[in-house]
C-alpha positions in Angstrom: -18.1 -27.3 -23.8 -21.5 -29.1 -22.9 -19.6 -32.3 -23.4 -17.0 -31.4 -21.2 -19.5 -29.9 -18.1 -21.2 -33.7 -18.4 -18.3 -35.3 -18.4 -17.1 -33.3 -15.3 -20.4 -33.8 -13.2 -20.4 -37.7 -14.3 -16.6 -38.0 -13.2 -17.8 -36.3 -9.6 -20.3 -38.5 -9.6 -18.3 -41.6 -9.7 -16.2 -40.4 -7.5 -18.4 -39.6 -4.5 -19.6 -43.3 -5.0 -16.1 -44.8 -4.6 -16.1 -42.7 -1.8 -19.5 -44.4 -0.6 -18.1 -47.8 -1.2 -14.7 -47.0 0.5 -16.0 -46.0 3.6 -18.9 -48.7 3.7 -16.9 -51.5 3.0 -14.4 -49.9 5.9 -17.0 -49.8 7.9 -18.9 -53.4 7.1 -15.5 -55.3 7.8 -14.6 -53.8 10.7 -18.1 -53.8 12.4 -18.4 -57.5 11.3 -19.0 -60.3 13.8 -15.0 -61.9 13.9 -16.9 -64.9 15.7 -19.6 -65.7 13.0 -16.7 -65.1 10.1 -14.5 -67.6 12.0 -17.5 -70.2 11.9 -17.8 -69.4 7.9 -14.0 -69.5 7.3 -13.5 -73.3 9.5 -17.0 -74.4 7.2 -15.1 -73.6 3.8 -16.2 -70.1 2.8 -13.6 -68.4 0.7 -14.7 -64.9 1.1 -15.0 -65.3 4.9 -11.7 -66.3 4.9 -10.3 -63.2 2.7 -12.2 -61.2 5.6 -10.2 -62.7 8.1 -7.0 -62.6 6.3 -7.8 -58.7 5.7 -8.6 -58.0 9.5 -5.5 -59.8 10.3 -3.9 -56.9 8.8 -5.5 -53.7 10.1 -3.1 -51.3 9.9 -2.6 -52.2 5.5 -7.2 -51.7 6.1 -6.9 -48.6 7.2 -3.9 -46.7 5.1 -5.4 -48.2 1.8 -9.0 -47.2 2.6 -8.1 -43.7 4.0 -5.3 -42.8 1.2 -8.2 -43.7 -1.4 -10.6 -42.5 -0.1 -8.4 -39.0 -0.2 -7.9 -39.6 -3.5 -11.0 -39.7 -4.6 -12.4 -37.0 -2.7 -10.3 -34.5 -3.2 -10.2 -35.0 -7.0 -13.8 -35.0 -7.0 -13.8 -31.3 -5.2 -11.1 -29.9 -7.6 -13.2 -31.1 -10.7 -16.5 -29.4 -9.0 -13.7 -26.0 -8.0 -12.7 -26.0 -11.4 -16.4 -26.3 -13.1 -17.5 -23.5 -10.3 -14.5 -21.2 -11.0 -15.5 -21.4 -14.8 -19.2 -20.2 -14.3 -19.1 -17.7 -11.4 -15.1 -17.0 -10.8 -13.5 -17.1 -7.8 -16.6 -17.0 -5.8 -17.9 -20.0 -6.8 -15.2 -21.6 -5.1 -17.7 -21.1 -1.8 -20.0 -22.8 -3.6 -18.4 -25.6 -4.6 -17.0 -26.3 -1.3 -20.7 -26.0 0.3 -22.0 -28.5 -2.3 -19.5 -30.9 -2.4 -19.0 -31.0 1.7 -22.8 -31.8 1.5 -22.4 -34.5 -0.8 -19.4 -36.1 0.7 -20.4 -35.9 4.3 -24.4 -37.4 3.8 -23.9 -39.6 0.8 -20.5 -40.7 0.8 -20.0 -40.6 4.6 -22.9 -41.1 6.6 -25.6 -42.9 4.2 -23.0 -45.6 3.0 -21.5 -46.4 6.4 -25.4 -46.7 8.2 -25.9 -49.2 5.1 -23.0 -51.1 6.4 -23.5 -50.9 9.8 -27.2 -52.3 9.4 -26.3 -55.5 7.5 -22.1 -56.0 8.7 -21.6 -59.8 7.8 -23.3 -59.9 4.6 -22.0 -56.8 3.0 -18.3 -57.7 4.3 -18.3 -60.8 2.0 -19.5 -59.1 -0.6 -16.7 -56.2 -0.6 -13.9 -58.2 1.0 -12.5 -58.9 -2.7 -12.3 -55.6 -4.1 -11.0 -54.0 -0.7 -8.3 -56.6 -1.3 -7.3 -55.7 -4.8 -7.5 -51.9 -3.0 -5.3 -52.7 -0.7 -2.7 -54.6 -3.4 -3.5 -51.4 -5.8 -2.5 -49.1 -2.9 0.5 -51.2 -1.5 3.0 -49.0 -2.6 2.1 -45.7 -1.0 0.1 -47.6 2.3 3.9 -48.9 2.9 5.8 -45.7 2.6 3.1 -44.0 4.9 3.4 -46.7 7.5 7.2 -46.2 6.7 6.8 -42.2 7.9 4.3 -43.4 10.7 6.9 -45.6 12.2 9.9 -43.0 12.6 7.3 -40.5 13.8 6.5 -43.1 16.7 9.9 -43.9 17.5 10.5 -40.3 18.7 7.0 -41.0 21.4 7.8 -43.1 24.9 4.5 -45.4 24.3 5.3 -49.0 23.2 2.9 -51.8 22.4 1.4 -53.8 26.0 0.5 -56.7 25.2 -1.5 -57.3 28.5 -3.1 -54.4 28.3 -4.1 -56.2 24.6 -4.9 -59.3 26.7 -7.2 -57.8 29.3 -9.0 -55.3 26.4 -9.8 -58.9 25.0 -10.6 -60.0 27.8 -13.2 -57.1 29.0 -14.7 -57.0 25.3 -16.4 -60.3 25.5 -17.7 -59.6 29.4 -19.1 -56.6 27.7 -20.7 -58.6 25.0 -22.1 -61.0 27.4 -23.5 -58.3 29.0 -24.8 -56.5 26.2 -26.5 -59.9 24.7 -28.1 -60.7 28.3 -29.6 -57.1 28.4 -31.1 -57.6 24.9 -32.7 -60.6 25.8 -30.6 -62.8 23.3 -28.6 -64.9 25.9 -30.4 -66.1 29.2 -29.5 -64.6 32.6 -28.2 -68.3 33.9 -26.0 -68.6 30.9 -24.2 -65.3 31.3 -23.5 -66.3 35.1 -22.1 -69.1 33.9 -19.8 -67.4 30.6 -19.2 -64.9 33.4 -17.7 -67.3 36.0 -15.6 -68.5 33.5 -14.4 -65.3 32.9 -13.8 -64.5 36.7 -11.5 -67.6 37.2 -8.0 -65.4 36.2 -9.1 -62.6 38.3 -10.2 -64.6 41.7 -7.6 -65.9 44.3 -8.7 -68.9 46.1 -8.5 -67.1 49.1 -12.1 -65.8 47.3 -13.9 -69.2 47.4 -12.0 -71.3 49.9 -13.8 -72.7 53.1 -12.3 -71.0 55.8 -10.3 -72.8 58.4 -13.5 -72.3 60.9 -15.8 -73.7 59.1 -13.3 -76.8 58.2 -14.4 -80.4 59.5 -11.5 -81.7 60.2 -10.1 -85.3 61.8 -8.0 -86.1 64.8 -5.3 -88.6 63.7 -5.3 -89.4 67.7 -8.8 -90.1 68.2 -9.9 -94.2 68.1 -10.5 -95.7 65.0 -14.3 -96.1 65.7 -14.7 -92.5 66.7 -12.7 -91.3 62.9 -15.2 -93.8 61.4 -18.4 -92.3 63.0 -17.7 -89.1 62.1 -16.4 -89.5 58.6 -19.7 -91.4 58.0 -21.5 -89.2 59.6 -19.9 -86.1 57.8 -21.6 -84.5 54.3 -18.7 -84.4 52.5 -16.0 -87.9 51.4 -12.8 -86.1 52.6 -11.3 -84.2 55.6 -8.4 -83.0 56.7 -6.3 -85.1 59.5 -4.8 -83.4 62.3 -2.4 -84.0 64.9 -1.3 -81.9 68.3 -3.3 -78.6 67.0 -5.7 -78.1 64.6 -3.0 -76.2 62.1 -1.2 -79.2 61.9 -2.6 -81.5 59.4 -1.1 -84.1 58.9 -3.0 -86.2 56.1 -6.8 -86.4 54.1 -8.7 -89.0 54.8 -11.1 -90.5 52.2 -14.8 -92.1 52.7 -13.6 -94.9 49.8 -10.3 -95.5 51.5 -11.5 -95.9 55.1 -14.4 -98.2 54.3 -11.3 -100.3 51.9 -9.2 -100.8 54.8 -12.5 -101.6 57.0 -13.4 -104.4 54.7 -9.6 -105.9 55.0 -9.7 -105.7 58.7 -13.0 -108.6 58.7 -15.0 -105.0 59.5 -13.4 -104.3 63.0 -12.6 -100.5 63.7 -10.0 -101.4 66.4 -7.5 -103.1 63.7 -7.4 -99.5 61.6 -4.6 -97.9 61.9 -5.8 -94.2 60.2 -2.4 -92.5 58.8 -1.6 -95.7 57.1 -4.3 -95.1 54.3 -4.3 -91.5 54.8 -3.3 -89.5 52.0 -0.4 -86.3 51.4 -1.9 -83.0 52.0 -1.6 -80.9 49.1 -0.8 -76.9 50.1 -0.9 -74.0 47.9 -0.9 -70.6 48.3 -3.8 -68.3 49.0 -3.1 -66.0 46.0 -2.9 -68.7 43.4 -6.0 -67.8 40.7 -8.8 -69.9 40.3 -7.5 -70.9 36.6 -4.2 -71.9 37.5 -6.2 -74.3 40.2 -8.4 -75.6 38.0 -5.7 -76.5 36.0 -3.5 -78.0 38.5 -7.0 -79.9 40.3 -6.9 -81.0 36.5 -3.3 -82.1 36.3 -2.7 -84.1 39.3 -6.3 -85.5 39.2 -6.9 -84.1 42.7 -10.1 -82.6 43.7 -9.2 -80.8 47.3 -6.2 -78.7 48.6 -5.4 -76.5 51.7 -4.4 -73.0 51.5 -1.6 -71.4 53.5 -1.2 -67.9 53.8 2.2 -66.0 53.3 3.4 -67.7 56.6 2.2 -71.0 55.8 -0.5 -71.3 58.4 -3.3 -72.7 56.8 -6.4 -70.5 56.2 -8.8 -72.6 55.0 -9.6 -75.5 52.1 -10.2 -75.7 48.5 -12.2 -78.5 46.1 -12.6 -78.8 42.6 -16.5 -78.7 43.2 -16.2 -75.1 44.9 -14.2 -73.6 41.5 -17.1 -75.5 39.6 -19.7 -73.4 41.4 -18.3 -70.3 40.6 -19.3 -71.1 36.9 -22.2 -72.9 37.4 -23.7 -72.1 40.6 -24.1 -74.2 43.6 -23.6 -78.1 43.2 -26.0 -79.9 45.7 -26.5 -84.1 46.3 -28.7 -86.2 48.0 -26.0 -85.7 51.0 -25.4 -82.2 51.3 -27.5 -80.1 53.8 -30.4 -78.0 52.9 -29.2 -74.7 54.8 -30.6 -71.2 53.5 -28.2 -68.6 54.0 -30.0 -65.7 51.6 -33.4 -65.8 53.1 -35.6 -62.8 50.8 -38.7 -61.6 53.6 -42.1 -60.4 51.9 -41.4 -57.1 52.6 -38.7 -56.8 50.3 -35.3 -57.0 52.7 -33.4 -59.9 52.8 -32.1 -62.4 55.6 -28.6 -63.3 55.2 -26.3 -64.6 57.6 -22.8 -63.2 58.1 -20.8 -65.5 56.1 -22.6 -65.8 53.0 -19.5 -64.9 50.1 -20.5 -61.4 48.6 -20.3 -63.2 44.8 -23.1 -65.8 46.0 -25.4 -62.9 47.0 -25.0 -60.9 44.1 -25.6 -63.9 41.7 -28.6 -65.0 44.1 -30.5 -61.6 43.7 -28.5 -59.9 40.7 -27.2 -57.3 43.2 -23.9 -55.2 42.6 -22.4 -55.2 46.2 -18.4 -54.8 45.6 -16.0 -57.5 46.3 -12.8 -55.9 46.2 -12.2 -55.3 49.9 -14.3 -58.4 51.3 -15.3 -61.3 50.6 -18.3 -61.8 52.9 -21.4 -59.8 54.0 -19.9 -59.6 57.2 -16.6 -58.4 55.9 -18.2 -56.1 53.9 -20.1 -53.6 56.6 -17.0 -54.1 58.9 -14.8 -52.6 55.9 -17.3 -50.2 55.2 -18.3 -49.1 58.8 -14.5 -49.1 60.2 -15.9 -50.9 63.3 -17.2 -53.7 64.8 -21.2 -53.0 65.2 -23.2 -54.0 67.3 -26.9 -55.8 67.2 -29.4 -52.7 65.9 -27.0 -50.7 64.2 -27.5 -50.0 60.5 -25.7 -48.3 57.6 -26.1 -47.5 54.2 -23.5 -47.6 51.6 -23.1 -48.8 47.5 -26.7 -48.3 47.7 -28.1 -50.7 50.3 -28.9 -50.6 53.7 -27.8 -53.0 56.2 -29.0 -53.4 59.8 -27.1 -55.9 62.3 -29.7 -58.8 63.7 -27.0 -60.9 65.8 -23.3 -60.8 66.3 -21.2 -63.8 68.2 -18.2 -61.7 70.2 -16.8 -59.9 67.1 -18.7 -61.8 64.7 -21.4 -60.4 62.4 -23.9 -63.8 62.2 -26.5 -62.2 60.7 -27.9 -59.5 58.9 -31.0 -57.5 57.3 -30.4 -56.3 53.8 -32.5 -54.0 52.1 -31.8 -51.9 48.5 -32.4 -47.6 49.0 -33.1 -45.5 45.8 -29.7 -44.0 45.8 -26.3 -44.7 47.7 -25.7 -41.9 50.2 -22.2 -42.9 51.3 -21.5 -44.7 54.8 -24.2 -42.9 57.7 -24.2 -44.5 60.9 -27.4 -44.2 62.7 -28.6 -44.2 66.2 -29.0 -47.8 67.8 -32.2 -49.6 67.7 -33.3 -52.7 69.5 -32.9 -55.6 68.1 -35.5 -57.3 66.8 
């Protein structure tokens, strides 16, 4: 009989360590880092690459672990209901259920999962061979519940999404970014720029374009001296060529190409004859996404393009430079001009004029001002405010407060900007002076 009792407790024993081992090693491969596995599998490591091939399969993971683990459980609590029933009767079934919930739940359960959890990557090589034989051990009944899984789901309306798939991909490494900047392990400048990359399927180039007003454009009509002077003059080494109105364009001039055809005419401006060296204007659509540019900026080994609106009236102008700032910040040369548009005071309020994009400001002083509805500053308060303020005014909304320093007929130039405790909705105040 005493023989029996220790074979019993042994066998319960064993038990609730498979248990332990079953739900760590669950719990080891699926916390894992798939990235640093990847790395180990492309290097040569064999049990890195079981790992993988065992991810790759989730759903045979989980049946095989949860069926055995079932197993095992529940034969451990008949053995301990059978040993209780034998020394204290049909009470002792209370007891046997207490101490074996106990048991299952800290030791099996909690202490071997916070052991895998702690050290992930090294414990899932270690386990990934025997959770494999599991799984080929278990094969037979994982199938036929995966079998009864799949008829029960054929009765629900819900199918698989993949894009749903896609962006849940896609928002898992944002958050990881995130996470890894907060913990110090990544540096803020790199997550701006793993962040950018990430942005390029979500923005438009309507986002980043230069708009149409701020365009510097050439008149195909004006004397060749007069093109040459101010393409020289001009910070950038193409512009758009116009003819009749402004909307019309016609061609893009290059720096290279006018100072090519310069050198053929013996250096006289009066021989050039401007649309013959003038090249195609490329138009896209406003709603095209930043990736899909890049790639076609990439593909046709172009570097600007205009964008048209739904109508085809052009709206403004894109480059390859401006969808390379949005991943690594601003690009500046020798050439370009040194104008401040985020101007931070002493006092803690900022300076910024009008047009400054709402993406540059929140990258420039790690801000959280919504995009959605507006692309500029300016954009933003007159979405906000549901008018068109005027100099003194000031509102506060998403937490910051924004007073109006100068407006051009129904254009904000300029505003104060300054961040309040707590965002207390849109409140428009009495007008001050302006200052």
């Amino acid at each position: 009989m005493t023989l029996a009792i220790a074979a019993s407790l042994f066998a319960i024993l064993v038990l609730i360590v498979a248990s332990a081992i079953i739900n760590g090693s669950e719990t080891a491969l699926t916390a894992a880092s798939r990235a640093r596995l990847h790395a180990l599998d492309e290097a040569g490591n064999a049990r890195a690459k079981l790992v993988n091939k065992l991810l790759a399969a989730p759903e045979k993971l989980i049946g095989a672990t949860l069926i055995g683990n079932t197993l095992v459980t529940v034969l451990a609590a008949a053995i301990a209901s059978n040993l209780a029933v034998q020394f204290y009767g049909q009470a002792g079934l209370a007891f046997a259920t207490a101490i074996m919930t106990f048991l299952i739940v800290v030791f099996a359960a909690v202490l071997s999962k916070s052991i895998a959890l702690a050290y992930p990557d090294r414990l899932a090589l270690i386990v990934a061979p025997m959770m494999g034989a599991l799984i080929t051990i278990m094969g037979p009944l994982t199938r036929a519940s995966e079998f009864v899984v799949r008829q029960v789901l054929r009765l629900t309306p819900g199918k698989a999404d993949d894009k749903a798939n896609i962006l849940a991909a896609h928002e898992e490494i944002r958050g990881a970014i995130d996470l890894q900047t907060k913990e110090g392990a990544v540096a803020k400048v790199d997550a701006n720029m793993l962040g950018g990359v990430l942005d390029l399927r979500d923005l438009q180039v309507a986002d980043i374009m230069v708009h149409r007003t701020k365009m510097e454009m050439i008149c195909a009509d004006d004397p060749p001296a007069k093109v040459l002077d101010e393409l020289l003059k001009s910070q950038y080494t193409r512009a758009p060529v116009w003819r009749e109105e402004t909307e019309n364009i016609v061609g893009v001039l290059h720096t290279k190409d006018l100072l090519t055809a310069l050198s053929r005419s013996n250096w006289d401006p009066s021989k050039l004859d401007v649309m013959s060296f003038a090249t195609e204007p490329w138009f896209i659509p406003d709603t095209t996404t930043l990736k899909d540019q890049l790639n076609q900026f990439l593909k046709k080994k172009a570097q600007m393009a205009l964008v048209v609106d739904e109508y085809g009236e052009v709206q403004g102008l894109i480059t390859l430079e401006d969808i390379l700032e949005e991943i690594v910040g601003q690009i500046a040369d020798e050439h370009d001009t040194n104008e401040t548009f985020v101007r931070p005071q002493p006092d803690g309020t900022v300076n910024v004029d009008g047009t400054v994009a709402i993406r540059d400001l929140n990258r420039q002083m790690d801000w959280e001002l919504p995009d959605d509805e507006a692309t500029t500053i300016a954009g933003l308060v007159i979405h906000e405010a549901q008018t068109i303020p005027e100099p003194g005014q000031q509102f506060t909304f998403h937490g910051y407060r924004f007073e109006i320093l100068r407006k051009s007929r129904n254009k904000i130039t300029a505003l104060r900007i300054k961040p309040v405790p707590k965002p207390v909705g849109v409140a428009v105040e009495q007008p001050t002076p302006a200052g």
